[in-house]
C-alpha positions, 0 to 999 in steps of 0.5 A: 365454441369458445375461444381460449382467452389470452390473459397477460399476467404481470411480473413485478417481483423484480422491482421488489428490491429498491434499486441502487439510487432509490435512497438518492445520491449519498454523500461523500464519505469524509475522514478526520486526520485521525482516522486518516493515519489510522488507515495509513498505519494499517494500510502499511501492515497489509503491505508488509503482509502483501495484503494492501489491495485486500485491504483496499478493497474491504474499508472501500478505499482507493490508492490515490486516497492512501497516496494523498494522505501520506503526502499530507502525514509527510507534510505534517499537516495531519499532525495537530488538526482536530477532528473535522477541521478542513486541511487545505492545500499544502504550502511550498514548504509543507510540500518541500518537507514531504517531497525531502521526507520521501526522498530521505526515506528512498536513500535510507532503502537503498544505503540499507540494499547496499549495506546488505550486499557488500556485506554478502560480497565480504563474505563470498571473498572470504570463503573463495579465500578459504578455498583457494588456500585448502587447495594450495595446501593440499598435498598432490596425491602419489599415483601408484 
């Protein structure tokens, strides 16, 4: 009689493709200014088309990135760099500049709203006018 023999077959086509880190750590992915406003400059076109996210996600940027580079636009320490030259911290000032700029362009949001309200309340107060006036001038209907 003869047994039946077990034979253990190994799987190893799972292996087959390299794993995340079988390359080793890559390295930090950098921008020039250049490169920078550009991504700030779409990235402001997606908003308005309510894309931003979406945007985000395929060039594989994150907010805080958008976030620190339009402080650094503001600042204008983008502007003037060449490509690949370090930007440092911001000065007092430079900061002071980008914290009035952001601060300005709020106002100006809200003097726009405010605009735009007084002037759709103009317009109601003429029309109630206009009413109230056909209604006084309308003669009241005889009864038979």
């Amino acid at each position: 009689m003869s047994s039946p023999s077990l034979i253990a077959v190994r799987d190893d086509s799972y292996m087959s493709s390299p794993g995340p880190r079988a390359g080793g750590p890559t390295s930090r992915r950098s921008f020039t200014p250049a490169q920078k406003l550009a991504h700030l400059a779409a990235y402001d076109t997606a908003i308005k088309d309510h894309e931003g996210g979406a945007y985000l996600r395929t060039e594989g940027l994150y907010s805080s990135q958008i976030t620190e580079w339009r402080k650094l636009r503001d600042a204008g320490v983008l502007a003037g760099r060449k490509p690949g030259e370090k930007i440092g911290r911001l000065t007092p000032e430079q900061a002071e500049i980008a914290r009035l700029r952001r601060q300005l362009s709020k106002t100006e949001q809200r003097l726009e709203t405010t605009g735009v309200a007084l002037e759709i309340m103009s317009k109601m107060h003429e029309l109630l006018e206009s009413l109230s006036k056909s209604s006084r001038d309308e003669t009241p209907c005889a009864l038979p």
